[in-house]
C-alpha positions in Angstrom: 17.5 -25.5 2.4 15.7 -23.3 0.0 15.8 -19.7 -0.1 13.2 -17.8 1.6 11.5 -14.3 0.6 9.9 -12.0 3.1 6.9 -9.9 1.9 7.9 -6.5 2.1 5.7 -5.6 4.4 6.3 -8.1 7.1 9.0 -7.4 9.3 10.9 -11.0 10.3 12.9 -9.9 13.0 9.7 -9.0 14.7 7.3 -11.7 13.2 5.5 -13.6 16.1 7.5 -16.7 16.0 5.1 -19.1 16.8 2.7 -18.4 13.8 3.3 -20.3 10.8 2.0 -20.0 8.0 -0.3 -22.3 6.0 0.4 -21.7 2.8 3.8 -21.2 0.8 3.9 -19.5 -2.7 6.9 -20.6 -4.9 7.2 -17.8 -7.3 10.2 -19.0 -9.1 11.7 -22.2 -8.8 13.9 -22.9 -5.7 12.3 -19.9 -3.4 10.2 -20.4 -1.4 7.9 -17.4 -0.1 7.0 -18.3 4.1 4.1 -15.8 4.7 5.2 -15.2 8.2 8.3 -15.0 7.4 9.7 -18.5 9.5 10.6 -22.0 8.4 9.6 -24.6 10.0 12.8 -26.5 10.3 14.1 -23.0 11.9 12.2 -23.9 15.1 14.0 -25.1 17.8 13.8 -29.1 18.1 12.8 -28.6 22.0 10.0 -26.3 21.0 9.1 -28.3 18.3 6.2 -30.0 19.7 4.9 -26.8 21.8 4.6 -25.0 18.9 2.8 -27.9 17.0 0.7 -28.1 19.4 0.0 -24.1 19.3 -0.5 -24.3 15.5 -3.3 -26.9 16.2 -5.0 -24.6 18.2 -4.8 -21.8 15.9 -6.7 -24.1 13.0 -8.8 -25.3 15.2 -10.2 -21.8 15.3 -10.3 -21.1 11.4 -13.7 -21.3 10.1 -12.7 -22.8 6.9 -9.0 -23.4 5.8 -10.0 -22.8 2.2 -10.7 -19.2 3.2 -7.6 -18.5 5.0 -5.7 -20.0 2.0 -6.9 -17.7 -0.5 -6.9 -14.6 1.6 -2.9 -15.2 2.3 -2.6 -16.1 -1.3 -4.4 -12.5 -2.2 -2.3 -10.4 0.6 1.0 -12.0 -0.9 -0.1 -10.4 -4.1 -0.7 -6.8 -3.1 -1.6 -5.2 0.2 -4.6 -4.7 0.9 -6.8 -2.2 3.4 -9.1 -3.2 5.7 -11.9 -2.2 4.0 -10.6 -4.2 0.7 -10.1 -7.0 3.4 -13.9 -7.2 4.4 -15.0 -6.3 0.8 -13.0 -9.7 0.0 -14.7 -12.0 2.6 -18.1 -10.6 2.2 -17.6 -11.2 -2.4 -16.8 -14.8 -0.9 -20.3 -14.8 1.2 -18.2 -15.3 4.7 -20.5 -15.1 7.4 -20.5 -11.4 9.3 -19.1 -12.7 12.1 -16.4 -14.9 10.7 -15.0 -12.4 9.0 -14.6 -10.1 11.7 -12.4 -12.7 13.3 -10.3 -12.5 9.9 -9.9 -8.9 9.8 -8.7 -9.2 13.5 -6.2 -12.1 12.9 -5.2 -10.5 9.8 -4.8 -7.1 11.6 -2.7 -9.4 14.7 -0.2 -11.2 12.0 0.9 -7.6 10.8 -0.7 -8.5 7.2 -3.5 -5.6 7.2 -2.1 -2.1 8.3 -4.2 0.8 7.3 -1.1 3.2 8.1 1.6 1.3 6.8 0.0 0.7 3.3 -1.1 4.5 3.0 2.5 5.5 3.7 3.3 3.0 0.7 0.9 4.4 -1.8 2.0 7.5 -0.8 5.8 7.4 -1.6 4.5 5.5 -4.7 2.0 8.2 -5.8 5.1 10.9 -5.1 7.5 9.5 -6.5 6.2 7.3 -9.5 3.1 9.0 -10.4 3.7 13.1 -9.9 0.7 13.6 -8.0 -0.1 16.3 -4.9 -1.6 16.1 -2.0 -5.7 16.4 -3.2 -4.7 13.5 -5.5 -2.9 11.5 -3.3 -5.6 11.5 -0.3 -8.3 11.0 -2.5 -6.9 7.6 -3.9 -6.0 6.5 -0.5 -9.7 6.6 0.5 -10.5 5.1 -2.8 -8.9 2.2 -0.7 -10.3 2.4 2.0 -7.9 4.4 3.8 -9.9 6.8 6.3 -9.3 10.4 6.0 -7.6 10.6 9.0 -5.4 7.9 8.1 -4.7 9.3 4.9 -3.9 12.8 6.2 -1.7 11.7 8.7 0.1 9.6 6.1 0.8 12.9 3.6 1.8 15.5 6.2 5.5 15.3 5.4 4.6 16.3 2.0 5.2 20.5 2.6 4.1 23.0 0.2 7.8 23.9 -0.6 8.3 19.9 -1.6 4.8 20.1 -3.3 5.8 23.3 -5.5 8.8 22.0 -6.2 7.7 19.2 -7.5 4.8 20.9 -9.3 7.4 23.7 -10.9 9.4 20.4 -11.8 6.4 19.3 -13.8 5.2 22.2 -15.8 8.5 23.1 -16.6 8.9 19.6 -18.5 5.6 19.7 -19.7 5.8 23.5 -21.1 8.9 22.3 -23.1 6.5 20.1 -25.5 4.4 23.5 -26.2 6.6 25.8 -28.4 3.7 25.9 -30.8 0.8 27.3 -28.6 -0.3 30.4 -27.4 1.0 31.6 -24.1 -2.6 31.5 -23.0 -3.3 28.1 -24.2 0.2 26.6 -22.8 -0.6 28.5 -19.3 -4.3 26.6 -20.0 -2.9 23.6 -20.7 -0.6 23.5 -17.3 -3.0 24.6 -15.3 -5.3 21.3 -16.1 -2.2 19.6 -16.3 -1.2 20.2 -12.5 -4.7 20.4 -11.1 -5.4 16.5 -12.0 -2.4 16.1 -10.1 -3.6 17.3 -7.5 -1.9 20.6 -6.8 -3.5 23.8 -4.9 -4.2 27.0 -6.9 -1.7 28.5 -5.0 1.1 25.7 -6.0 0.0 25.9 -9.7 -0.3 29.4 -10.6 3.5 29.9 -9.6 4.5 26.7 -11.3 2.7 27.9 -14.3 4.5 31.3 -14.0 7.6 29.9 -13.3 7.3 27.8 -16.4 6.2 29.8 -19.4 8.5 32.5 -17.3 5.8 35.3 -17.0 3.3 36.5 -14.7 0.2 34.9 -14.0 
């Protein structure tokens, strides 16, 4: 049997068992990636025909199998918000009312999760990218992430964590400036953290912390 690879964001011990798949991506030879994360042959011989008989169903109600095929193809690339969901059916010219019933079925399979993806982006943004809080929210509803959403997902980010991280920052950055001006470095920070993200608050002791002089 071939190996099989779970998207990361599908859980498979929790994965409704009697939703297979349609479509299987083999990114490297001998794996095989099952979008809802369940073989086939793992199915029980005596619930074999039960749940082929469920999987009928369940096509029976997809508008167009071409459709569902490259919209599992596009969430096994990179998740995707609701709104990016929508955006994507509507490019395609799926009819307003089909593609409610795709966002919905998406949204049931665990494949479209507003909160879970904004959580992602945010540990990404964090840890990867150096950015604060203004930063962070205002990609996430770049998205398509609501605000609320998006607040909710970068609460646990405190301001001691976000001047520590800040401090972390200019302190690296300050060490490339031994030729300017203490006026110019503290300039230069201060743009530095504010793309970021930062509060005024966050970045003026950062700043003085830094260059190791009042602000």
């Amino acid at each position: 049997m071939n190996n099989v690879t779970f998207l990361p964001w599908v859980d498979p011990h929790t994965a409704t068992r009697d939703v297979v798949a349609t479509v299987e991506v083999e990114p490297a030879a001998g794996t095989v990636v099952t979008l809802a994360g369940v073989e086939r042959e793992d199915v029980d011989r005596d619930d074999a025909d039960r749940d082929d008989a469920e999987l009928d169903e369940t096509r029976d109600e997809i508008s167009s199998p071409d459709v569902e095929t490259a919209l599992l193809r596009a969430l096994t690339r990179h998740d995707m918000s609701e709104r990016e969901v929508r955006t994507w059916l509507a490019v395609r010219e799926v009819p307003e009312n089909d593609a409610e019933e795709w966002v919905e079925r998406m949204h049931r399979l665990g494949y479209v999760d507003d909160a879970r993806m904004a959580t992602h982006l945010v540990d990404k943004l964090v840890d990867r990218g150096g950015k604060g809080r203004g930063v962070i929210v205002q990609k996430l509803t770049e998205r398509g992430i609501d605000r609320a959403t998006a607040s909710d997902a970068v609460s646990h980010l405190d301001d001691d964590s976000q001047q520590q991280q800040a401090t972390d920052l200019a302190v690296a950055r300050a060490s490339r400036m031994g030729t300017l001006t203490d006026e110019a470095a503290r300039r230069r920070l201060h743009g530095f953290l504010a793309r970021r993200g930062f509060s005024s608050t966050v970045i003026r002791e950062a700043v003085q912390h830094a260059l190791g002089k009042p602000g």
